[in-house]
CHARMM-style PDB file with segment names, atoms N, HN, CA, C and O in Angstrom:
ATOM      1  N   UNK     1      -1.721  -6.924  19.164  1.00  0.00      PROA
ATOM      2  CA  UNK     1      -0.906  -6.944  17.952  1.00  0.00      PROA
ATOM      3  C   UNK     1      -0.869  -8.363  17.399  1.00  0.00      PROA
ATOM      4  O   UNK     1      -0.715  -9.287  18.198  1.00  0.00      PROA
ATOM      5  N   UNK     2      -1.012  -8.641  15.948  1.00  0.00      PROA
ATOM      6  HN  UNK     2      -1.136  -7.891  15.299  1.00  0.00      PROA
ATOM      7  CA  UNK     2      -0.920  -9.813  15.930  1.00  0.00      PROA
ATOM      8  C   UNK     2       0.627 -10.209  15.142  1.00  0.00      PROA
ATOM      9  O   UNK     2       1.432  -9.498  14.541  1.00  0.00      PROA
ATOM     10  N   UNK     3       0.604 -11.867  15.498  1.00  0.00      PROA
ATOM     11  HN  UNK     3      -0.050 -12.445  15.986  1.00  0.00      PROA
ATOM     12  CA  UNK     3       1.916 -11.939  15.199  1.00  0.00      PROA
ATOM     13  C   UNK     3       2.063 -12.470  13.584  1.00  0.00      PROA
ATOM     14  O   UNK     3       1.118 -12.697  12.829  1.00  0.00      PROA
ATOM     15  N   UNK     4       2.967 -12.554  13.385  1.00  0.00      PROA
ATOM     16  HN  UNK     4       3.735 -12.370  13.998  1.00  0.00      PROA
ATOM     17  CA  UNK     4       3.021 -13.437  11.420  1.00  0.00      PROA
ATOM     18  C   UNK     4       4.520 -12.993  10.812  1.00  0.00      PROA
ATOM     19  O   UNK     4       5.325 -12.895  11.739  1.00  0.00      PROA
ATOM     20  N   UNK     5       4.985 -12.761   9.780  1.00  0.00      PROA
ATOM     21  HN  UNK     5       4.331 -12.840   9.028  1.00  0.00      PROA
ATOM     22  CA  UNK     5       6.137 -12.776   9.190  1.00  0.00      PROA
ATOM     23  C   UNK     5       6.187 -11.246   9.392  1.00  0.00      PROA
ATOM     24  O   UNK     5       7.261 -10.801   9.796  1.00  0.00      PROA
ATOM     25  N   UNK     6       5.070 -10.282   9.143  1.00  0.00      PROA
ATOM     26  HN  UNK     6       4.197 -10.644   8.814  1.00  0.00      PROA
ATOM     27  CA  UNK     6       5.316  -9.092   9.097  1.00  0.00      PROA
ATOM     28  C   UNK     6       5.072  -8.230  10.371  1.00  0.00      PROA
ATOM     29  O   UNK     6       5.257  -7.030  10.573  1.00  0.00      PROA
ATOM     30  N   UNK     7       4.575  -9.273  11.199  1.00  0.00      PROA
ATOM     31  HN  UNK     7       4.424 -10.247  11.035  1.00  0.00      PROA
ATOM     32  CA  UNK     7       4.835  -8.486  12.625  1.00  0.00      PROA
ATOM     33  C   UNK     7       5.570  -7.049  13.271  1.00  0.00      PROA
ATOM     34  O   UNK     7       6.746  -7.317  13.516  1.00  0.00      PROA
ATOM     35  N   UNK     8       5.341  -6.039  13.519  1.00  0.00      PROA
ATOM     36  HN  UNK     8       4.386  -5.821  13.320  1.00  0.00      PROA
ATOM     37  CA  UNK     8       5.938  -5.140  14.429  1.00  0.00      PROA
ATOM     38  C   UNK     8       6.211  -3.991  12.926  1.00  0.00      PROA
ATOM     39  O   UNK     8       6.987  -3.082  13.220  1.00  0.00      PROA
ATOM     40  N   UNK     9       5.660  -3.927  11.342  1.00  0.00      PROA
ATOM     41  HN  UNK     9       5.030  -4.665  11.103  1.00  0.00      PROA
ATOM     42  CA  UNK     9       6.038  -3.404  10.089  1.00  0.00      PROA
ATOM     43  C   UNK     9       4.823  -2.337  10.149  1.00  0.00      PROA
ATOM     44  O   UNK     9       3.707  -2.349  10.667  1.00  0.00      PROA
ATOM     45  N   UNK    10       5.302  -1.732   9.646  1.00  0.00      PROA
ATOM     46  HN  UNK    10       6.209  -1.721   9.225  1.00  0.00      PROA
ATOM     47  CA  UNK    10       4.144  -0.323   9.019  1.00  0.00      PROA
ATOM     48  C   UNK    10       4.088  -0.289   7.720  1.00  0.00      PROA
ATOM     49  O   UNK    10       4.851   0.656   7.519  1.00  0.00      PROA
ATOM     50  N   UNK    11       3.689  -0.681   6.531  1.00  0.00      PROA
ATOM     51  HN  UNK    11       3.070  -1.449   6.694  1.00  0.00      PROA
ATOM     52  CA  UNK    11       3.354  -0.894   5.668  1.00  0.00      PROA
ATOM     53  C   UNK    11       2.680   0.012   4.877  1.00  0.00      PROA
ATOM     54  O   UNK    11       1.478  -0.094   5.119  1.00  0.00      PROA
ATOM     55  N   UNK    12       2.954   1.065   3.835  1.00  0.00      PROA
ATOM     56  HN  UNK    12       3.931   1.152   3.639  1.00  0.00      PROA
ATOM     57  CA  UNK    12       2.059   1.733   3.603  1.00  0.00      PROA
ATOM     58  C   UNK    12       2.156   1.474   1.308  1.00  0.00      PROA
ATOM     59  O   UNK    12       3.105   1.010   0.677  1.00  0.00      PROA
ATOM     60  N   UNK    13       1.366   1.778   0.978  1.00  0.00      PROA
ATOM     61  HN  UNK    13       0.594   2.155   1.491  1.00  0.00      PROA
ATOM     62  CA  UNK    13       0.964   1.562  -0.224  1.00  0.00      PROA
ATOM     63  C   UNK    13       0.193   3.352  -1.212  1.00  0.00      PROA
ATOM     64  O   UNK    13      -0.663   4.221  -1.042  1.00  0.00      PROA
ATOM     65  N   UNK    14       1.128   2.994  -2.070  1.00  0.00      PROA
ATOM     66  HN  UNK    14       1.823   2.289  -2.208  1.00  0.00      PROA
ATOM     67  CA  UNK    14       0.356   4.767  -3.310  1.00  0.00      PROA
ATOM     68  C   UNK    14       0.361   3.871  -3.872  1.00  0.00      PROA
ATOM     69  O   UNK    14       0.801   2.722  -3.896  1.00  0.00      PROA
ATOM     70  N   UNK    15      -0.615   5.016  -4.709  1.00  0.00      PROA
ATOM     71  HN  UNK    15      -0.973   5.950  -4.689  1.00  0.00      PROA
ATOM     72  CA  UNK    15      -0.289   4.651  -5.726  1.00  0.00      PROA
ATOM     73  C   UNK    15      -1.594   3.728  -6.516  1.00  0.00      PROA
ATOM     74  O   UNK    15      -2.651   3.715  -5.887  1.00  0.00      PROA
ATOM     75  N   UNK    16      -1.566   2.988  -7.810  1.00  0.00      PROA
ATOM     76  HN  UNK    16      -0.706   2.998  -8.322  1.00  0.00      PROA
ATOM     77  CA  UNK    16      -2.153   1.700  -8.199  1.00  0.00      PROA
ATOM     78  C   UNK    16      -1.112   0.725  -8.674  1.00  0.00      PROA
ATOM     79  O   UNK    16       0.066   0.843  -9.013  1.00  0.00      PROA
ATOM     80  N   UNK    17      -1.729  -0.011  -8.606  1.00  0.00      PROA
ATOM     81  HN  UNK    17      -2.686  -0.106  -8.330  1.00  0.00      PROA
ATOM     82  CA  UNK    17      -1.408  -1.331  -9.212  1.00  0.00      PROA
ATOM     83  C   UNK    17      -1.804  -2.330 -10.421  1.00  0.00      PROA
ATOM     84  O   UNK    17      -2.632  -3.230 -10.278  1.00  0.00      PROA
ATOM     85  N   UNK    18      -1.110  -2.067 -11.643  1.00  0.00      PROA
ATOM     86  HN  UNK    18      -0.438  -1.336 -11.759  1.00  0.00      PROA
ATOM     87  CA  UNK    18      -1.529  -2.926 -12.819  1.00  0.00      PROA
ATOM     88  C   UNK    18      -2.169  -4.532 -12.737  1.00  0.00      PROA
ATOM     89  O   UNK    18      -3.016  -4.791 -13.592  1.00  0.00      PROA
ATOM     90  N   UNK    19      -1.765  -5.761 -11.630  1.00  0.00      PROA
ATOM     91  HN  UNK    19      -1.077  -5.551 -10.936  1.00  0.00      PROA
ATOM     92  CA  UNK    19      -1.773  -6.684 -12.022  1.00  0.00      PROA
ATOM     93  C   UNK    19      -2.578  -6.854 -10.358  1.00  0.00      PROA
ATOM     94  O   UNK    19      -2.735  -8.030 -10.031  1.00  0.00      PROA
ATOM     95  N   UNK    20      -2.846  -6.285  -9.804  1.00  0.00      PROA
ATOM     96  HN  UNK    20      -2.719  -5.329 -10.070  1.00  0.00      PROA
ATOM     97  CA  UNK    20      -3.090  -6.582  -8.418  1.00  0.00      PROA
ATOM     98  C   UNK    20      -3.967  -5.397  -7.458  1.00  0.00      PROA
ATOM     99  O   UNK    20      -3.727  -4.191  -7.514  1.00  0.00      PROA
ATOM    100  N   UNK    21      -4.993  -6.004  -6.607  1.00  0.00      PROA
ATOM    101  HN  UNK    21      -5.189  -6.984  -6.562  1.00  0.00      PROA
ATOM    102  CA  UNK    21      -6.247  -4.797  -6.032  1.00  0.00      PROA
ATOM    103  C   UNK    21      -5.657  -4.878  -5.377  1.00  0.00      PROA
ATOM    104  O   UNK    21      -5.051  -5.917  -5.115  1.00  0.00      PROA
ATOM    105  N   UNK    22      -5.486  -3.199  -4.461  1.00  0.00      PROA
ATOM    106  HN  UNK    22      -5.978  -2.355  -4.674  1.00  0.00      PROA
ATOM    107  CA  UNK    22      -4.688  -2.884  -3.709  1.00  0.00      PROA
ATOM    108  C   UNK    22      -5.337  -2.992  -2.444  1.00  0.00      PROA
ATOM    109  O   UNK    22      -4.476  -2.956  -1.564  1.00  0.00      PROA
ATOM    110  N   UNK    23      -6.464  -3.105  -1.983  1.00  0.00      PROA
ATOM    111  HN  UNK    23      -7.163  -3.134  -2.698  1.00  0.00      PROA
ATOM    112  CA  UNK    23      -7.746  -3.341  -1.164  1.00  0.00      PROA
ATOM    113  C   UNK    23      -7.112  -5.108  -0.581  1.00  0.00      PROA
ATOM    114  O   UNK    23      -6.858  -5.443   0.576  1.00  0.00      PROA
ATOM    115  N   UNK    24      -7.029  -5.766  -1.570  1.00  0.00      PROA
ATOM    116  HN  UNK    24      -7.235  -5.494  -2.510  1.00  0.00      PROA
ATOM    117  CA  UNK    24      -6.313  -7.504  -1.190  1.00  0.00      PROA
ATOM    118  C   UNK    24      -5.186  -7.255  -0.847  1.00  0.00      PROA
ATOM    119  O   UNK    24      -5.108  -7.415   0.371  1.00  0.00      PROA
ATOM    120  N   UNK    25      -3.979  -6.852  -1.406  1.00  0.00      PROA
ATOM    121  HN  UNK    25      -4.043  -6.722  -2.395  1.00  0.00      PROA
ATOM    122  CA  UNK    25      -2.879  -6.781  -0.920  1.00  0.00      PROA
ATOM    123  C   UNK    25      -2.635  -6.158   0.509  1.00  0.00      PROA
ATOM    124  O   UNK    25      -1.493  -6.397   0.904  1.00  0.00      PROA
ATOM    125  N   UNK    26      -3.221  -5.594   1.185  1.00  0.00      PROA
ATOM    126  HN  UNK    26      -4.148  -5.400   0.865  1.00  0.00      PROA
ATOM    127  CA  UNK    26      -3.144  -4.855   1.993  1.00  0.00      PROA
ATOM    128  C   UNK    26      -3.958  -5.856   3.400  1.00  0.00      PROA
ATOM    129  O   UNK    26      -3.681  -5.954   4.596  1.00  0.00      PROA
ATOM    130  N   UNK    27      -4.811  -6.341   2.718  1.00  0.00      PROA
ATOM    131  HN  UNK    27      -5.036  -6.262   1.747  1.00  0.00      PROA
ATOM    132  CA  UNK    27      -5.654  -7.122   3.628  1.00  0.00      PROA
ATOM    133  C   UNK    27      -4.721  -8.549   4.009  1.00  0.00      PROA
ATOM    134  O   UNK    27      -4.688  -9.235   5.031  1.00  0.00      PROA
ATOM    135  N   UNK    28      -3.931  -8.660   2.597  1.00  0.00      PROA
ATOM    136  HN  UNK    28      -3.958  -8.103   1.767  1.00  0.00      PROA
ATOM    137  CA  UNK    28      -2.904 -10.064   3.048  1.00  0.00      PROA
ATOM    138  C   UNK    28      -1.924  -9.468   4.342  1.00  0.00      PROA
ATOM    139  O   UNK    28      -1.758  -9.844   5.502  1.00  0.00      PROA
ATOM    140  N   UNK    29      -1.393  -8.391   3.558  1.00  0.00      PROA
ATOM    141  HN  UNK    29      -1.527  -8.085   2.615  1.00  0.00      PROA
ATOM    142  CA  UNK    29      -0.647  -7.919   4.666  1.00  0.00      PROA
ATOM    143  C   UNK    29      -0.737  -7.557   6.093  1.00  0.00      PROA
ATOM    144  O   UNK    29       0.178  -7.558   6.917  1.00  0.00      PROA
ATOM    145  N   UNK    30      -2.342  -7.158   6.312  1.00  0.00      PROA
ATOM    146  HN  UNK    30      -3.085  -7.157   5.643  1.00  0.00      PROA
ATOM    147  CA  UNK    30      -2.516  -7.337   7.547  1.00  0.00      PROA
ATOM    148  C   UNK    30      -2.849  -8.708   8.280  1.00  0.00      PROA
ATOM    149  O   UNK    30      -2.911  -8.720   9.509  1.00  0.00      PROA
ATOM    150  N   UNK    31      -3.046  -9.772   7.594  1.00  0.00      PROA
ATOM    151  HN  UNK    31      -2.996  -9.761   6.595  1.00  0.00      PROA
ATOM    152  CA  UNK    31      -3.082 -11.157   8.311  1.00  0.00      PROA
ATOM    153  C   UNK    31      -2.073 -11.589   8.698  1.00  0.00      PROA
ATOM    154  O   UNK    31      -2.037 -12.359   9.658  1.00  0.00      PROA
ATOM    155  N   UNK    32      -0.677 -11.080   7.844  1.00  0.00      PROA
ATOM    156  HN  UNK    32      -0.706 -10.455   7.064  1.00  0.00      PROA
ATOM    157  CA  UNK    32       0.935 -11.393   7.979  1.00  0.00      PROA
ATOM    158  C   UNK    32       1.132 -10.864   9.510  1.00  0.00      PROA
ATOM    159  O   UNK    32       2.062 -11.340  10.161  1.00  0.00      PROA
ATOM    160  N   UNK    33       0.085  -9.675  10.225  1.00  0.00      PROA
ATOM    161  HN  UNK    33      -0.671  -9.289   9.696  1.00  0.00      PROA
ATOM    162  CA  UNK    33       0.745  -8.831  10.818  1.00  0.00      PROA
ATOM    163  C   UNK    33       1.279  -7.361  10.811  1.00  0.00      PROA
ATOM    164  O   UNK    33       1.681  -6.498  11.591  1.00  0.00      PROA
ATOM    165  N   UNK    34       1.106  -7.521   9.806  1.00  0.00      PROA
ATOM    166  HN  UNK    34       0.779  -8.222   9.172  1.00  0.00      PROA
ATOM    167  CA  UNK    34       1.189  -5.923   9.709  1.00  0.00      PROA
ATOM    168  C   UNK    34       0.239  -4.897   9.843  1.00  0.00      PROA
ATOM    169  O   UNK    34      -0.976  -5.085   9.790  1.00  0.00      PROA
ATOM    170  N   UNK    35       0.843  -3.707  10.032  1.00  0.00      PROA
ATOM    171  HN  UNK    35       1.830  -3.554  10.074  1.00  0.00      PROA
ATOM    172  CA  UNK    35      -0.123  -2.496  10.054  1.00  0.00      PROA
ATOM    173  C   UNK    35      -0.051  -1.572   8.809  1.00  0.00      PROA
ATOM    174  O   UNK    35       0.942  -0.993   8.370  1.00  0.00      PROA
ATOM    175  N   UNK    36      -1.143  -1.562   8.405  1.00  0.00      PROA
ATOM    176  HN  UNK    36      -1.950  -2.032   8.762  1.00  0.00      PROA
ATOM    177  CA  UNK    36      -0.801  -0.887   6.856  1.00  0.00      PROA
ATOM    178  C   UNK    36      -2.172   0.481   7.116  1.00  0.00      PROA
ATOM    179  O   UNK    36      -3.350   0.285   7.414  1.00  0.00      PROA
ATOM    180  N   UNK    37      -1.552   1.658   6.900  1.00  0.00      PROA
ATOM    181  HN  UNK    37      -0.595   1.818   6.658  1.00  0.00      PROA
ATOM    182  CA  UNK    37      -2.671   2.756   7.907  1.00  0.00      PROA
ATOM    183  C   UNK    37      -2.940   3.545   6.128  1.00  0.00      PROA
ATOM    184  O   UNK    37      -2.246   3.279   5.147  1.00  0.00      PROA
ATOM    185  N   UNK    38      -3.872   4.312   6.152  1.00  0.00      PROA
ATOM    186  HN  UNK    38      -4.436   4.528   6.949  1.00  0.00      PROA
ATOM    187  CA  UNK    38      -4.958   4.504   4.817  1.00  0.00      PROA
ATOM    188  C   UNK    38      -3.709   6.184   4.405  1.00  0.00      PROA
ATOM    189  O   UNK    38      -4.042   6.806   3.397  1.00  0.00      PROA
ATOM    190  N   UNK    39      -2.926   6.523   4.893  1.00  0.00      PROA
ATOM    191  HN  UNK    39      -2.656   6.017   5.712  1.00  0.00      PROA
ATOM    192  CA  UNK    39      -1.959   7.701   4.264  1.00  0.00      PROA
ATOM    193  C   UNK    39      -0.315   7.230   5.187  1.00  0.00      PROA
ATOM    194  O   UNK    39      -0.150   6.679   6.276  1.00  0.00      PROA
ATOM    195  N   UNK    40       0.682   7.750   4.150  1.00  0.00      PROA
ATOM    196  HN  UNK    40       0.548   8.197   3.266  1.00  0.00      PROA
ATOM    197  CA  UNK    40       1.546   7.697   4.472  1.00  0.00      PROA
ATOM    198  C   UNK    40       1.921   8.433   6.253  1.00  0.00      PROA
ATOM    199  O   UNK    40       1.334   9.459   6.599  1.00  0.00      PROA
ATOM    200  N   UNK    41       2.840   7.801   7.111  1.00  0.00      PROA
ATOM    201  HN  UNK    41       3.317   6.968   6.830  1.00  0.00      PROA
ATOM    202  CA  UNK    41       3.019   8.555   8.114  1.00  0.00      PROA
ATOM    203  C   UNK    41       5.149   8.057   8.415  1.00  0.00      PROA
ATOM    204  O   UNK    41       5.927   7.287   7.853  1.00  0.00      PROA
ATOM    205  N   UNK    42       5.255   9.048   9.592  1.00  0.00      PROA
ATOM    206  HN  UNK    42       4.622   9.674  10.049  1.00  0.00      PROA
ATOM    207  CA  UNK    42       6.664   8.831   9.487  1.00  0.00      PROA
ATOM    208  C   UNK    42       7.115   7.478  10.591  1.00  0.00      PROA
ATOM    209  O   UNK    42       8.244   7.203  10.998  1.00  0.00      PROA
ATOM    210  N   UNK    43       5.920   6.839  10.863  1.00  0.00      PROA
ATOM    211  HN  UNK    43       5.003   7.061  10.532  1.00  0.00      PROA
ATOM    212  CA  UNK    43       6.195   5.778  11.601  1.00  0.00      PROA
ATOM    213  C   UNK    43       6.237   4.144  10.751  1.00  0.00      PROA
ATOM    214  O   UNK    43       6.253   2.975  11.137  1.00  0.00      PROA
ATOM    215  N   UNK    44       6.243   5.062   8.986  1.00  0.00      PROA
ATOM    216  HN  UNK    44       6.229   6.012   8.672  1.00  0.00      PROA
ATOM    217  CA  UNK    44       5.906   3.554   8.009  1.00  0.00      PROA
ATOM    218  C   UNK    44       7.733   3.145   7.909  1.00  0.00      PROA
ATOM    219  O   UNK    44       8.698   3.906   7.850  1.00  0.00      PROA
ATOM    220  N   UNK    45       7.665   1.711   7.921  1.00  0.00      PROA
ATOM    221  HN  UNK    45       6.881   1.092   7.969  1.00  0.00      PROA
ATOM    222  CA  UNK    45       8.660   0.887   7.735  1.00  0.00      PROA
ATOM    223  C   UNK    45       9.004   0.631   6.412  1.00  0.00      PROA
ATOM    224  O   UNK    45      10.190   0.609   6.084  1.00  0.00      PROA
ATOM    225  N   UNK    46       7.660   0.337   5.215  1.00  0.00      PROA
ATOM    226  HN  UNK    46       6.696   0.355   5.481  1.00  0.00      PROA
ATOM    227  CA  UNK    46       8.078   0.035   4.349  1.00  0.00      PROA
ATOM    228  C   UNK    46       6.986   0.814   3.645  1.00  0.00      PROA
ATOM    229  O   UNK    46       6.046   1.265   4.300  1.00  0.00      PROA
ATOM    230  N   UNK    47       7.076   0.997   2.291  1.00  0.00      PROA
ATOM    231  HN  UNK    47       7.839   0.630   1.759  1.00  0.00      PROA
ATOM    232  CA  UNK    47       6.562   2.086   1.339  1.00  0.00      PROA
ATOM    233  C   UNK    47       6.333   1.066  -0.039  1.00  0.00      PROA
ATOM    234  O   UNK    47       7.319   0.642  -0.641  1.00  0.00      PROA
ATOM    235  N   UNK    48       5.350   0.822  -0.345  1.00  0.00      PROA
ATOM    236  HN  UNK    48       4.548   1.167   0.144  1.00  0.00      PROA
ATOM    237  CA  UNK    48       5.143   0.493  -1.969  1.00  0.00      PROA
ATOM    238  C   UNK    48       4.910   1.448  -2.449  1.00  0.00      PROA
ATOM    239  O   UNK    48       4.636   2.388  -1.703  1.00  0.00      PROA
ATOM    240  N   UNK    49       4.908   1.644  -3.808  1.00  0.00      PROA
ATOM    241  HN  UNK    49       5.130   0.881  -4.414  1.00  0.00      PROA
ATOM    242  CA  UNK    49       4.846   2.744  -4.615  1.00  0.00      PROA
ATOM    243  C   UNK    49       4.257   2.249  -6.063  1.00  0.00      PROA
ATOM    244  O   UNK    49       5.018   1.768  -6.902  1.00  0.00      PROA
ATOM    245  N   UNK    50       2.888   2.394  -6.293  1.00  0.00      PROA
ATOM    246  HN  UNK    50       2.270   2.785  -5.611  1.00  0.00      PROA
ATOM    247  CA  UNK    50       2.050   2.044  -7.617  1.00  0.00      PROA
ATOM    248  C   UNK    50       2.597   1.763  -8.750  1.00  0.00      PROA
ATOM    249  O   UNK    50       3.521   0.993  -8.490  1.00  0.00      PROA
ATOM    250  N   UNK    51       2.547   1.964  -9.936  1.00  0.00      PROA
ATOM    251  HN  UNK    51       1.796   2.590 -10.147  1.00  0.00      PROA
ATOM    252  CA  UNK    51       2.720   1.619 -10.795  1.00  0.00      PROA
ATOM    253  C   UNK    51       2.701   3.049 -11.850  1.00  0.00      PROA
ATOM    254  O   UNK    51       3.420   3.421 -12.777  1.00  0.00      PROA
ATOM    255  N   UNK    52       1.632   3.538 -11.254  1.00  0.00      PROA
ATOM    256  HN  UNK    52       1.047   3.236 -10.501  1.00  0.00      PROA
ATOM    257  CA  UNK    52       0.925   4.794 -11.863  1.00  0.00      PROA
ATOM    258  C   UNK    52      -0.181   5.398 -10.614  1.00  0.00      PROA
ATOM    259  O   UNK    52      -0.746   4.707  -9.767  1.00  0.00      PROA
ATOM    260  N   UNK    53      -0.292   6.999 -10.809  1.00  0.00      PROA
ATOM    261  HN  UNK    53       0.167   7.561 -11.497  1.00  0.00      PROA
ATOM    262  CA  UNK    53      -1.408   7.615 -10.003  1.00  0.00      PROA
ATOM    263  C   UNK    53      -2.703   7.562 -10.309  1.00  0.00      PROA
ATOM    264  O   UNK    53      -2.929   7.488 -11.517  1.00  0.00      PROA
ATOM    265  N   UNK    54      -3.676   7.577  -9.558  1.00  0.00      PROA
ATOM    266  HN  UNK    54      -3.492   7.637  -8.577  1.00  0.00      PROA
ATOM    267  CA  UNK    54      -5.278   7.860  -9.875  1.00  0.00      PROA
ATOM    268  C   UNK    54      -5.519   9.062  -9.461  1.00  0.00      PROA
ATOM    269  O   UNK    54      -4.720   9.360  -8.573  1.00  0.00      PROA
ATOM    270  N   UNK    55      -6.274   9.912  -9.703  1.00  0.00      PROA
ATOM    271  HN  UNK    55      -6.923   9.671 -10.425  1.00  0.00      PROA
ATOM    272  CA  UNK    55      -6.718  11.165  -9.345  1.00  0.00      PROA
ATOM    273  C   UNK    55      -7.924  10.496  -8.390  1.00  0.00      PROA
ATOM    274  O   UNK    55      -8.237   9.376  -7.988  1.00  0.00      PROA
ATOM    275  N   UNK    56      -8.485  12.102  -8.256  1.00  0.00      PROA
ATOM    276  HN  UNK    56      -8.230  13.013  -8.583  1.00  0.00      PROA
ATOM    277  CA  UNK    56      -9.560  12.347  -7.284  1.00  0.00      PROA
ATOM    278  C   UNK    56     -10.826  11.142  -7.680  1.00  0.00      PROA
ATOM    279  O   UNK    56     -11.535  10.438  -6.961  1.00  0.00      PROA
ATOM    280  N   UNK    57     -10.736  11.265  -8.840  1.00  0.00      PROA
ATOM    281  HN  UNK    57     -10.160  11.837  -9.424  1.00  0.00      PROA
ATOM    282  CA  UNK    57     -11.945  10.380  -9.325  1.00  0.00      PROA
ATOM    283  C   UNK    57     -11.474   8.981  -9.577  1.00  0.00      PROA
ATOM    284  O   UNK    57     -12.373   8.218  -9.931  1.00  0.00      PROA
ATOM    285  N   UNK    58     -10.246   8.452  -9.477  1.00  0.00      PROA
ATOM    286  HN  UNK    58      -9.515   9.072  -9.189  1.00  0.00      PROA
ATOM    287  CA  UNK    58      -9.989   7.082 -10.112  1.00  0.00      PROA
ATOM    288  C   UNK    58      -9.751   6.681 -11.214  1.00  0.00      PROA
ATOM    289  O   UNK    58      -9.951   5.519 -11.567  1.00  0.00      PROA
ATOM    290  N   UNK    59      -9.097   7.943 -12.224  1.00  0.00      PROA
ATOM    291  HN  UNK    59      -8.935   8.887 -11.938  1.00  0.00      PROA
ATOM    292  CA  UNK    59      -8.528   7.905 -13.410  1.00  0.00      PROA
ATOM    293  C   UNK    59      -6.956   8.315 -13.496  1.00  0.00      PROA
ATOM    294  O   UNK    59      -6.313   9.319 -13.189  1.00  0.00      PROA
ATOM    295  N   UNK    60      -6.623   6.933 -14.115  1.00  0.00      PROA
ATOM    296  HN  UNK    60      -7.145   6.117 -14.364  1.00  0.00      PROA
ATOM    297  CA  UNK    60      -5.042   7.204 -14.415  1.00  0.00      PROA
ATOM    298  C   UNK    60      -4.542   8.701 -14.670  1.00  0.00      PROA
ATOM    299  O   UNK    60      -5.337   9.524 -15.123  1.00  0.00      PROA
ATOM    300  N   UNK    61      -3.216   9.051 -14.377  1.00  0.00      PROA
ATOM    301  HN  UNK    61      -2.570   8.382 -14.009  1.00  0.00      PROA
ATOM    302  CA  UNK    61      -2.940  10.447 -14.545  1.00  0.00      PROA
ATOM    303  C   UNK    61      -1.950   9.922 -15.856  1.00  0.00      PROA
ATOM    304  O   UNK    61      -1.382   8.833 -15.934  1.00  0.00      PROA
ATOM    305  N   UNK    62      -1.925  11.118 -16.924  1.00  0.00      PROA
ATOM    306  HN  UNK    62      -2.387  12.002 -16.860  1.00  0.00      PROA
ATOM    307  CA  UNK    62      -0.848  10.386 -18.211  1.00  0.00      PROA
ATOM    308  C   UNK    62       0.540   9.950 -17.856  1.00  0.00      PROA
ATOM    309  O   UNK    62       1.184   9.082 -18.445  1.00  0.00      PROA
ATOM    310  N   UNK    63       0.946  10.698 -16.765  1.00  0.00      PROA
ATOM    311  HN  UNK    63       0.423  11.403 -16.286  1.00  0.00      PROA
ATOM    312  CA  UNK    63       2.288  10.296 -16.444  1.00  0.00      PROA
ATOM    313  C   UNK    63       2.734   9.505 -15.545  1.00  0.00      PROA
ATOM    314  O   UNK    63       2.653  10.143 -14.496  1.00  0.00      PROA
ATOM    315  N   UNK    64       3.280   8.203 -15.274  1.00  0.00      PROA
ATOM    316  HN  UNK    64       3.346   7.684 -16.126  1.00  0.00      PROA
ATOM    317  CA  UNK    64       3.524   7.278 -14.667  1.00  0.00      PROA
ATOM    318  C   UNK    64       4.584   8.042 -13.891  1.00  0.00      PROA
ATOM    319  O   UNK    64       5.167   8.991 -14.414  1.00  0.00      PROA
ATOM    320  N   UNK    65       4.872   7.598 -12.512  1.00  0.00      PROA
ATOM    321  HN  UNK    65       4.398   6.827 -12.087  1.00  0.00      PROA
ATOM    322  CA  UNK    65       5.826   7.539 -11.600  1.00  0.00      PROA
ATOM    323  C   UNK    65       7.082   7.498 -12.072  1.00  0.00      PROA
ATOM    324  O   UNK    65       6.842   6.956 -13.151  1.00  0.00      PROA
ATOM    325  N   UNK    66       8.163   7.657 -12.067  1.00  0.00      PROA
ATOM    326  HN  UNK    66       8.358   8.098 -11.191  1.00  0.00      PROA
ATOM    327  CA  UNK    66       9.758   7.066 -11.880  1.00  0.00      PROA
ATOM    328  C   UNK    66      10.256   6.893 -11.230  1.00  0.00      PROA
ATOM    329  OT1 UNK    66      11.394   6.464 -11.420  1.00  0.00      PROA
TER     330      UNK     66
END
């Protein structure tokens, strides 16, 4: 396990992101220490949540999140 600020966190991410690749963010987060796993599970600590959805193909869906 490695150690850093986010040590011992489950980290999970939906979603997209307007201002930021979610591929980097995730990769920072695992240098912090953390574990950030590719689908939500009930062992995640913390939850980001996009901005907006992508479909199957990687196109915005019209309706943004709330």
């Amino acid at each position: 396990m490695k150690t850093g600020p986010f040590s011992g966190l489950v980290i999970a991410f939906t979603g997209a992101y307007d201002s930021y690749d979610k591929d980097e963010v995730i990769e920072v987060c695992q240098q912090l220490g953390a574990v950030c796993p590719k689908s939500l599970t009930k062992k995640c600590n913390v939850l980001f949540q996009g901005a907006f959805v992508l479909d199957t193909y990687g196109r915005r869906l019209k309706t943004p999140i709330n």
